[in-house]
N, C-alpha and C positions, 0 to 999 in steps of 0.2 A: 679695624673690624671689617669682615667682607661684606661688601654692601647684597642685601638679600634681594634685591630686586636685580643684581644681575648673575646670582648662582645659580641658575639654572642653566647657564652655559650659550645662551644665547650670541653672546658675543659680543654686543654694543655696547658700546660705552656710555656707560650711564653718571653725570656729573653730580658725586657725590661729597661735592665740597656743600660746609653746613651753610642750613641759611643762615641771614645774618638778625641777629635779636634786635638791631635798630629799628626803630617805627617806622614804616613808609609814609613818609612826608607828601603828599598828592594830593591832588582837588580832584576829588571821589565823584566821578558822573552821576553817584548818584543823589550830591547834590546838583546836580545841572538846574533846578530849578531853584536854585536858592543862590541871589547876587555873593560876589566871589567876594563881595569888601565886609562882608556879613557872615560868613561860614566861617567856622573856625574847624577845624584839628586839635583835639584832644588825645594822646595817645594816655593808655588805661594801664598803670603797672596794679597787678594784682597783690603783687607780692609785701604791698602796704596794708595791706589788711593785717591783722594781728595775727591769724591764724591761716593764715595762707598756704595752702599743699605745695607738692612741688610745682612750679612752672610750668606748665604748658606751650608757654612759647618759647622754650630753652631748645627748639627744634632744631639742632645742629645732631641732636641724636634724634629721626624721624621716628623710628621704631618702639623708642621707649614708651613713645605716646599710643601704640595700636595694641598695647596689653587689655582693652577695654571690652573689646569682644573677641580678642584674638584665641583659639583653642586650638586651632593646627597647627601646625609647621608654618613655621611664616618665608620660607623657602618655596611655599606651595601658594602664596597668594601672587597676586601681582596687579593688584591695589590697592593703594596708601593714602588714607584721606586724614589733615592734621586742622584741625580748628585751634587758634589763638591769637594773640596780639590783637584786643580789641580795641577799637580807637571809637572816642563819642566825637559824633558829630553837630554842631551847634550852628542853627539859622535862624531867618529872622522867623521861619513859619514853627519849625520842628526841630528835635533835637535826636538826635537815636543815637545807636553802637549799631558798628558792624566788626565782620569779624575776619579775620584773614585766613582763609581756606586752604592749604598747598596739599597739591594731588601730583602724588609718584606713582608710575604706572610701567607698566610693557606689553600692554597690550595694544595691536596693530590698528585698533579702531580711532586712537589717540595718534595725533601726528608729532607730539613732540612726549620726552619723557617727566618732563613737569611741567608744572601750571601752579599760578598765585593768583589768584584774586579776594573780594572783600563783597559779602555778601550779609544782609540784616536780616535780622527775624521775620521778616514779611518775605525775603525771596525763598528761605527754609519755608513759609507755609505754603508759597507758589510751589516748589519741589514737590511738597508732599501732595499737593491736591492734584499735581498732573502725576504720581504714579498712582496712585488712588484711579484716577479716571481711563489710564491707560490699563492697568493689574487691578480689575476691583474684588477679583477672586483670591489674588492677595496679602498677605498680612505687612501692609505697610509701617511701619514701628512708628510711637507716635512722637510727636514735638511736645518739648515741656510748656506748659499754660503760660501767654501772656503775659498776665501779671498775676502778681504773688500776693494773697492776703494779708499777710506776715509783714513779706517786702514789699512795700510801698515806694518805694526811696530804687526806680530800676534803674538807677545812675550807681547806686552804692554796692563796692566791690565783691560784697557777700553774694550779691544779687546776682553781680556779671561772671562770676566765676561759675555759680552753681551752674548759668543759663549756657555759659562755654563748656561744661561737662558734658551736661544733656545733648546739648546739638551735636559735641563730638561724637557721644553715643549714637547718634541716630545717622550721622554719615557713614559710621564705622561699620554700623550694622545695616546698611544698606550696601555698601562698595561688600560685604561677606554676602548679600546674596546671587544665589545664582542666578536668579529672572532681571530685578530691580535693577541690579548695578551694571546695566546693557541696556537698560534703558536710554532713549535720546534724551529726553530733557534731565536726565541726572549726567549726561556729556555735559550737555549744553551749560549747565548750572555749576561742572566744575571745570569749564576751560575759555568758555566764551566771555569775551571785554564787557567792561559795563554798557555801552554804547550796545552792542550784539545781543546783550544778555535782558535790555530792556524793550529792544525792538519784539526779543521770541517771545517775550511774556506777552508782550500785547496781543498773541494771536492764540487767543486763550477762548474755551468754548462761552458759551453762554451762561447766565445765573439762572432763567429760566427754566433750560434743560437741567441742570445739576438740582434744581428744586422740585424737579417733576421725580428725577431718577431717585434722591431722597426720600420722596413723602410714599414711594412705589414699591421701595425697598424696607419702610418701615412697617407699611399693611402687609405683606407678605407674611410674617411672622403669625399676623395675626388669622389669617385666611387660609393660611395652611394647612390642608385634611389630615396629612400623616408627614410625618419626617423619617428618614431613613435613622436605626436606632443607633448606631454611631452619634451620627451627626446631634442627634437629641442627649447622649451622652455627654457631649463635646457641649454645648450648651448649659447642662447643669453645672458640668465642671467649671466652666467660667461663671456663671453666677456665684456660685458657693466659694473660688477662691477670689473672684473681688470683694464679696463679700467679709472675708476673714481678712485681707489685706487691709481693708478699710477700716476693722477694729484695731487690727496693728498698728493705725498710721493714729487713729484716733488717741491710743493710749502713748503712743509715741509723745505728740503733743502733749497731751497730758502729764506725762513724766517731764519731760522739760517744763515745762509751764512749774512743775512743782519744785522744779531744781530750780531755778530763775529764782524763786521764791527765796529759798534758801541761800542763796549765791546773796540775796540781797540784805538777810540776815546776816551774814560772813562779814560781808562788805562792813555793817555799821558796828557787829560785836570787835572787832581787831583792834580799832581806833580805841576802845575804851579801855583794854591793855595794857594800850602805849600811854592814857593818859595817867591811869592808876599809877603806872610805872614812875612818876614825877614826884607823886605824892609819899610811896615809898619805896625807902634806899637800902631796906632788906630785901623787899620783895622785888628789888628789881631785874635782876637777873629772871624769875623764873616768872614776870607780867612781860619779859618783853619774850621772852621764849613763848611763852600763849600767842601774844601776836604776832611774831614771824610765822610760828607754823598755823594759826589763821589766812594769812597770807599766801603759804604756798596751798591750803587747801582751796582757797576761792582762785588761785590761778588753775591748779588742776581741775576743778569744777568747772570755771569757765570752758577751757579745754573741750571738756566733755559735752558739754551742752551744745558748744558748735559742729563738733565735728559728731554729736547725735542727730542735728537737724540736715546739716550737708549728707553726709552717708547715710543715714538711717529712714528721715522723714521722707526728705528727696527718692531715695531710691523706691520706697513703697508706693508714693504717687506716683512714679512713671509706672511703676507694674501696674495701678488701678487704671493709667491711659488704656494701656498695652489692654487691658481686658474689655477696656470701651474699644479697640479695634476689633479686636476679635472678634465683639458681636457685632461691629457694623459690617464683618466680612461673610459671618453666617447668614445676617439679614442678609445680605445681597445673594448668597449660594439659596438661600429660601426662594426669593425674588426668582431664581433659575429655575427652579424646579414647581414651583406653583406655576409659572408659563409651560411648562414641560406638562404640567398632569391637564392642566386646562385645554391644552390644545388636544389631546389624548382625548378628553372626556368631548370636546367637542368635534373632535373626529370619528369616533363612536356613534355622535347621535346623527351623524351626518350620514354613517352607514346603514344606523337602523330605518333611518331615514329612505333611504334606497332600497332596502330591503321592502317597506311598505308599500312603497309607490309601486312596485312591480306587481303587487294581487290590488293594488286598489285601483276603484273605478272613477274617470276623471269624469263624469257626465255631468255631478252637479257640482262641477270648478267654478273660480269663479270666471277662470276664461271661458269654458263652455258657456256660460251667461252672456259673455259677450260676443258672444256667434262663430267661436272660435273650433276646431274638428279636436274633441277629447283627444283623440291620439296624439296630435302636433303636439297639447296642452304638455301631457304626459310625457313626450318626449322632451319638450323642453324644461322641462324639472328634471328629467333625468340626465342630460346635458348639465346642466346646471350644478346639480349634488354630484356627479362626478370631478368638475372641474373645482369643486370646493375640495373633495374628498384627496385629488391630487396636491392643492396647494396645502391644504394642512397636513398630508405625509411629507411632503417636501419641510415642511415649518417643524413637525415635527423631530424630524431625523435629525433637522440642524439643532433644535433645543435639546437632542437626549445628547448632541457629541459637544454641544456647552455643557450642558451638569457633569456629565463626566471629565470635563477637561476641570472644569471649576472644582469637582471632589477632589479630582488628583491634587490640583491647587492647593486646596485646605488643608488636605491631608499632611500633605510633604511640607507645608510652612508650620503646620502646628507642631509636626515630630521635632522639624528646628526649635521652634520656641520653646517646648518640652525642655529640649537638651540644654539650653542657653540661661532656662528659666531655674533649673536645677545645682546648674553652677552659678548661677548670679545670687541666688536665694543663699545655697552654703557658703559663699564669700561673705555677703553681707552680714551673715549673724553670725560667724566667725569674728569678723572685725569689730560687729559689736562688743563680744565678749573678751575680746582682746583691749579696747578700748576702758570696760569695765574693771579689768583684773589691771591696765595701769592705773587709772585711776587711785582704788583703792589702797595697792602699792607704795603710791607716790603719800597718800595720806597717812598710812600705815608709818611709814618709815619718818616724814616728820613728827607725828606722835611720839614714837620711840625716840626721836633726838631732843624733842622736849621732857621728856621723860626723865632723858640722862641727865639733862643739862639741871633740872629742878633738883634731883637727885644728889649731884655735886655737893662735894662738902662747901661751906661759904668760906672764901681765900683768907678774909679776914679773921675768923675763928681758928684756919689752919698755921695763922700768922703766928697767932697768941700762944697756940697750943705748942708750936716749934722752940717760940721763945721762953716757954717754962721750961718745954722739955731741957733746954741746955744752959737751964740756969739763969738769963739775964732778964728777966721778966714775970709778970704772975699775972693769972688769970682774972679780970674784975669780977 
């Protein structure tokens, strides 16, 4: 197959031999701080779960793995970012997973055409908080939570697989944008050594400053005269579909929680089938048919119940992130524009302000009081309210071509979102109902083969009845 990252005719040769699915065996810098006779290496097969999707680290075909936000021509991109082969790391302080990143590229900015490295859930939320700081006008896509209420157990492979989806999503749909994926520290985070990559973190802004620009961004919202009615539209719309997303994700829960139930009814009626079955020798043929297809109903239940929380639950919680960015991207476009009206409003009073002092009389100032000549007083207020009146047109000009570049900002990230949110939402409840209609299928059709099988005439009756038919035998 031609490799897509060199048909654009570029020319160079790009080495498209596959990686290789073995674990990288290495003492990961980042445990540098944990003794070397202490660290362990654990490499993490996924594919030991009962229910395991395809492989992700099967990355000898890179491509197969960028269908995740991919909607163009993949002829048309020329960045490739693959998250897999997660390896737990075990010392004597901590334990975590990281994850092996491989980025394929052709663009000039890159000195080589691939890159591997191994990065953990802590350097993804270093990534996200310097595009956040550097794009806060932005819709930076969010990282899946921590830890899981559910999963507790984030060693156990339901937990690392779902957590290796997520992150994939959010490199994938960072490298498809056009501002983000030109950013330096998303360079930096997919090509720099660990040694490199720990050093640029350390030169990371302040917690102070990030707590001030937060709690600045949060009053905004609230101190804000008028919003431009777009933008207040754009606000409802996100309240009202996190809102509804949230009862989706609630009764999601809920429907499994109620099938779990039943899965655990399954589970204890079957056995009682088989044991009935022992007891008797007529009815056994059609007590062990009840419990086989008991059997294949709690496997296909099972089924469904996992890959309802993987696909289903999962992907609803990232949308409810995704609408907590949102509004942290509006707070801050508010933040712009409440500095925008305020310097306005106080550049106004600074002009009526001038306007006054030129018919009023400085005699009972209280410079004049201090023996000062009214007119000097007067003139130097008016000195004074002009060189305010100048710095705040200067502050202002710069604040109306931030709102405007920060609208343009929202604007073009939300239309994306729009578009991504539309295909993501009719994938997902497609697959749902596809997942439903096997289900059902799968139960359907052992019912019917229990059905047949009960149905059957019994061999023994068909025995006796042969053996009258032909004479050597009679019916008891």
């Amino acid at each position: 197959m031609a490799d897509p990252l060199n048909a654009d005719g570029l020319g160079e040769e790009v080495d498209t031999s596959p990686i290789s699915d073995e674990p990288q065996k290495f003492k990961d810098p980042l445990t540098s701080n944990v003794d070397s006779d202490d660290a362990e290496l654990e490499s993490l097969d996924l594919d030991t779960s009962a229910h395991s999707e395809v492989n992700i680290s099967r990355s000898s075909s890179l491509i197969a793995a960028f269908k995740l936000e991919d909607e163009c021509d993949v002829e048309t991109r020329d960045l490739f970012v693959v998250v897999d082969n997660p390896e737990k790391h075990t010392g004597t302080m901590d334990s975590y997973i990281t994850f092996r990143c491989t980025t394929r590229t052709t663009r000039s900015e890159y000195d080589t055409h691939e890159y591997c490295v191994r990065r953990r859930y802590n350097d993804f939320l270093w990534l996200r908080q310097k595009l956040e700081e550097s794009h806060p006008t932005h819709l930076v896509p969010p990282l899946p939570e921590k830890h899981s209420l559910k999963r507790l157990d984030r060693f156990s492979p339901e937990f690392i697989r779902v957590r290796q989806r997520a992150l994939q999503k959010f490199l994938t749909r960072i490298a498809d944008h056009p501002v983000l994926s030109f950013n330096t520290h998303f360079q930096v985070f997919l090509t720099a050594k660990a040694w490199e990559f720990a050093a640029h973190k350390k030169q990371g802004s302040g917690l102070i400053s990030r707590v001030a620009d937060s709690l600045h961004n949060m009053g905004a919202a609230y101190m804000m005269k008028s919003r431009q009615p777009e933008f207040t539209a754009m606000q409802e719309y996100i309240l009202t579909f996190s809102d509804k997303l949230g009862v989706l994700e609630r009764i999601s829960q809920r429907i499994v929680k109620e099938q779990t139930d039943y899965l655990m009814d399954l589970y204890s009626w079957g056995p009682v089938y088989t044991l009935w079955s022992n007891s008797e020798e007529k009815l056994t043929p059609a007590l062990l048919s009840m419990s086989h297809t008991l059997e294949k109903c709690s496997a296909a239940l099972k089924d469904l119940i996992d890959s309802t929380d993987d696909c289903l639950t999962q992907p609803l919680k990232e949308y409810i992130l995704y609408t907590e960015a949102v509004k942290t991207v509006l707070r801050r476009r508010d933040a712009i524009q409440m500095e925008y009206d305020m310097t306005v409003e106080e550049l106004n009073k600074r002009k009526d302000e001038r306007e006054l002092l030129k018919i009023s009389d400085q005699t009972y100032s209280f410079g004049a009081f201090l023996g000062k000549d009214p007119e000097d007083v007067k003139q130097q207020k008016q000195e004074k309210l002009e060189q305010q009146i100048l710095d705040l047109t200067t502050q202002m000009e710069q604040l109306n071509d931030k709102t405007v570049i920060a609208n343009a900002d929202l604007k073009a990230d939300m239309e994306r979102w729009h578009k991504n949110k539309r295909r993501d939402m009719k994938e997902l409840f497609m697959a749902t109902c596809d997942r439903e209609i096997k289900y059902y299928e799968t139960c359907l059709t052992a019912w019917e083969n229990a059905i047949r099988t009960m149905q059957a005439p019994d061999p023994m009756i068909v025995e006796k009845q042969e053996a009258v038919d032909s004479g050597h035998g009679s019916i008891d």
